[in-house]
C-alpha positions in Angstrom: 140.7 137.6 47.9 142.5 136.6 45.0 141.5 136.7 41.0 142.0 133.7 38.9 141.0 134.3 35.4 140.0 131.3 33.7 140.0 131.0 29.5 137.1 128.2 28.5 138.1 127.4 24.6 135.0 127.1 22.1 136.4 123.8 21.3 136.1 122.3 25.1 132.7 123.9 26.2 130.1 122.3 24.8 131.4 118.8 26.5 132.5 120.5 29.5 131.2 118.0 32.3 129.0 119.5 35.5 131.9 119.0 37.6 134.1 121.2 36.1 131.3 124.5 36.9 130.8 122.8 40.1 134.7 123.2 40.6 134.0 127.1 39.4 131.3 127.7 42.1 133.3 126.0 44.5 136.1 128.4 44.0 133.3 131.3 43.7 132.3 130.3 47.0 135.5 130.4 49.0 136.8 133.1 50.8 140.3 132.9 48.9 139.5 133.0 45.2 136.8 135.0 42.8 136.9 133.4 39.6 136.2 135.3 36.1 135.3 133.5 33.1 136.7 134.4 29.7 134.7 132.1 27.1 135.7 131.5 23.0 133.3 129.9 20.7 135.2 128.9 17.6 133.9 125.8 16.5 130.0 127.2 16.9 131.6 130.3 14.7 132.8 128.3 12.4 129.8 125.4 12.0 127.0 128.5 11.6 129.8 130.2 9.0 129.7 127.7 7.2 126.0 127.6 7.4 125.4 130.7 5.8 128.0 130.4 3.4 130.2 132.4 4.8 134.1 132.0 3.9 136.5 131.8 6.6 140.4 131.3 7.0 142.9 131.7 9.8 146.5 133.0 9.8 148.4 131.8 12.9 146.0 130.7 14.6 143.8 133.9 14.1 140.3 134.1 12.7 140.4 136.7 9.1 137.7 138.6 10.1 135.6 140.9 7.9 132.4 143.0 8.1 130.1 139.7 7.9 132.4 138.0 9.5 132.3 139.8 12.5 128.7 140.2 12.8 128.5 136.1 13.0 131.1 136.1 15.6 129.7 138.8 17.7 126.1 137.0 17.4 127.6 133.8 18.8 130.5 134.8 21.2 127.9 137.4 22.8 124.6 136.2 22.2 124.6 131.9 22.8 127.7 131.0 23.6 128.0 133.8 27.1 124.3 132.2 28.1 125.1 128.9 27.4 128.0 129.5 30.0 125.8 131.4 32.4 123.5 129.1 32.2 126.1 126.3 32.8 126.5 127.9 36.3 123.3 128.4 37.1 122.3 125.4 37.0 124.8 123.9 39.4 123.9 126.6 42.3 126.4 129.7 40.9 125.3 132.7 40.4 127.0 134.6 37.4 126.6 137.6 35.1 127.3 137.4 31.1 128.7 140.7 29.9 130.3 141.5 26.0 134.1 143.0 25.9 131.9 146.2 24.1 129.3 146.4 27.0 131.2 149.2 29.2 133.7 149.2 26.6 135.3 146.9 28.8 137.6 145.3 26.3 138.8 148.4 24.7 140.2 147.3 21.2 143.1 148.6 18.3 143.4 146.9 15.2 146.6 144.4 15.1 149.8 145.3 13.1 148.4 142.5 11.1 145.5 144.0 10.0 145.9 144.1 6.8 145.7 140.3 6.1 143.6 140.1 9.4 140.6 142.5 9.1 139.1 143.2 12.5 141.0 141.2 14.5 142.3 143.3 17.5 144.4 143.6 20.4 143.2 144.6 23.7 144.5 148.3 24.5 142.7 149.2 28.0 140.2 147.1 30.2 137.8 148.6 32.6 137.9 146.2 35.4 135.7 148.3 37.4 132.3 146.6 35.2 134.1 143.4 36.8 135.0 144.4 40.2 131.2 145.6 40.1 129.8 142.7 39.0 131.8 140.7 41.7 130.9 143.3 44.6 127.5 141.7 43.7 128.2 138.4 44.5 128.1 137.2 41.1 130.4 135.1 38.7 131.4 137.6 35.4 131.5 135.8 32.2 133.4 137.5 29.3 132.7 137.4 25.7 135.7 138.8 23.9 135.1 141.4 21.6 136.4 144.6 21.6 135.8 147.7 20.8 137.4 151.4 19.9 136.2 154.9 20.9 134.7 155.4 17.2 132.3 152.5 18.1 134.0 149.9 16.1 134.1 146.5 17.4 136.6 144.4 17.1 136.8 139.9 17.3 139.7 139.6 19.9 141.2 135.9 20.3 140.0 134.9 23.4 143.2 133.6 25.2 144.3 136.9 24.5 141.9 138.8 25.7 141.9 136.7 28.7 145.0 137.4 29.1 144.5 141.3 29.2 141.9 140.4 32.1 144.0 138.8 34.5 146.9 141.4 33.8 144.2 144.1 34.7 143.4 142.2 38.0 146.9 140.6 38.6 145.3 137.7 38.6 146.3 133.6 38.0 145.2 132.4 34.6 144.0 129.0 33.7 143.9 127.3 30.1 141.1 124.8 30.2 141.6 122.3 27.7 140.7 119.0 26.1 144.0 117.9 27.4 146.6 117.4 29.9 148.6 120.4 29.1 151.4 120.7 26.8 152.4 117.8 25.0 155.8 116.8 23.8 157.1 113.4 21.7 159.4 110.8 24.0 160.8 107.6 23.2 157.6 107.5 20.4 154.7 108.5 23.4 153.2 111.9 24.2 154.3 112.8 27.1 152.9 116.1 29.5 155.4 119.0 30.4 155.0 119.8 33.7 156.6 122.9 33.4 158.2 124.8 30.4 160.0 127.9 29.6 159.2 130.9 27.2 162.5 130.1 25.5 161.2 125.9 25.5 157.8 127.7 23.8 159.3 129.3 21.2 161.9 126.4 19.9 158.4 124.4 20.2 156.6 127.1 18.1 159.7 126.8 15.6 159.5 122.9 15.7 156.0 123.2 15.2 155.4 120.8 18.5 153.1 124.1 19.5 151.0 124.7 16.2 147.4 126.5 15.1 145.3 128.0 18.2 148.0 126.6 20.6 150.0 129.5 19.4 148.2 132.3 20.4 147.5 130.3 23.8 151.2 130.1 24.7 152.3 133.8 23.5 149.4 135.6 25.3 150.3 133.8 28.3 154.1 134.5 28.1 153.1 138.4 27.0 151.2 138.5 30.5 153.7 136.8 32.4 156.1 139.6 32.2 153.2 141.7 32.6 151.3 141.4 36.2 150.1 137.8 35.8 151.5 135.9 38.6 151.1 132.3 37.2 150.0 130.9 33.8 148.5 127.1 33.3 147.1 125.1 31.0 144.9 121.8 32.3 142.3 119.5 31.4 138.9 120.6 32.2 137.6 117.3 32.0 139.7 116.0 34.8 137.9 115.4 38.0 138.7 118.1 40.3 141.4 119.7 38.2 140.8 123.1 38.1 140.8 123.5 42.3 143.8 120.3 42.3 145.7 123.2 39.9 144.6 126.3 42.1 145.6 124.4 45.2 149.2 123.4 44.0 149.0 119.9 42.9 151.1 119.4 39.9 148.1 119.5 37.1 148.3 120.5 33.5 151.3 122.7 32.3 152.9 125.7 34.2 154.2 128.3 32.0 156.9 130.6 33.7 159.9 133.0 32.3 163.4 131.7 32.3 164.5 133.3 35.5 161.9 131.3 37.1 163.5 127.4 35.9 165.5 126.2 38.9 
């Protein structure tokens, strides 16, 4: 039995189609793969923000996250967006179990060196996969809302490609990007064209070119970070594509695969 971690993005799940958890209970049900569901929510953050009349900003990518802030983020991340997915899974025949990064203190959390500009934005420090490996042992799907927290009790909003990617170094496990498109897009001969495969060197000259820009960013570090750390393989693919998520898991050439140098032949 293998992990594959897979990072939902808040701006992909509320048009997620039915096939796409179908394809996540399929995998659930196989003898070969337990999948664990790492969920954002930034949009739905952002729309009741701006609701309430709530400021926000982001620097690289990262929410600026203050005391009110954070309560709005936790409410939504925690609270609709992790039953919205459970629910999601339900409904096709799964069977899955919503839990907080804070419940367990699962996600344990530090401040980031940028938090000074930042506020409570963290980085993920420990995870207690046991709460998952428990959760699986019942048979059920775990769905991960991620915020952290510290041993004084203070929570922490942690970017969810980032935290997902602290989950599948915990569990050496694969980790899958779903996104609203193909993979990683570069400019040729004046048409987009998909990367099949690209280096963390070819990331960073596209982070400097600014072909990789805004959430992207934290995306394509957090899976290079885990890379080098545990996490046998990272992708990026379209959930929206019919069968994409078990075409990637089974080898087809879907989406983007991110790798080290050593690993470009």
């Amino acid at each position: 039995m293998k992990y594959v971690v897979i990072k939902c993005g808040g701006s992909v799940l509320e048009n997620l189609p039915r096939s796409f958890y179908e394809d996540v209970v399929k995998l659930h049900q196989s003898s070969e793969w337990t999948p664990v569901i790492v969920h954002g929510g930034g949009p739905l953050i952002t729309s009741l923000l701006k609701t309430l009349h709530v400021e926000t900003t982001f620097v690289n990518g990262l929410r600026v996250t203050n005391h009110e802030v954070l309560d709005v983020v936790e409410m939504v991340l925690s609270g609709s967006v992790n039953k919205q997915v459970v629910r999601n899974l339900i409904e096709v025949g799964g069977k899955a179990l919503g839990v907080s990064g804070v419940d367990g203190m699962l996600l344990k959390a530090r401040p980031t060196n940028e938090a000074n500009v930042l506020g409570f934005v963290g980085e993920v420090v420990a995870v207690n996969q046991r709460i998952i490996e428990d959760i699986v042992k019942q048979g059920l799907i775990p769905v991960i809302s991620p915020i952290g927290i510290d041993s004084s009790g203070q929570r922490y909003n942690i970017n969810g490609d980032i935290a997902a990617a602290a989950v599948a170094k915990a569990l050496t496990a694969n980790l899958c990007f779903i996104s609203d498109i193909p993979g990683i897009l570069v400019e040729k001969d004046g048409q987009k064209t998909k990367l099949d495969k690209v280096s963390k060197a070819g990331i960073e000259r596209m982070i400097e070119d600014k072909t990789i820009y805004g959430g992207m960013i934290p995306k394509v570090r957090a899976a290079i970070d885990g890379l080098s750390l545990n996490i046998p393989e990272v992708g990026i693919i379209n959930g929206f594509e019919s069968n994409g998520l078990i075409d990637y898991i089974n080898g087809k050439k879907i989406g983007t695969k991110i790798v080290l140098e050593e690993e470009i032949v």
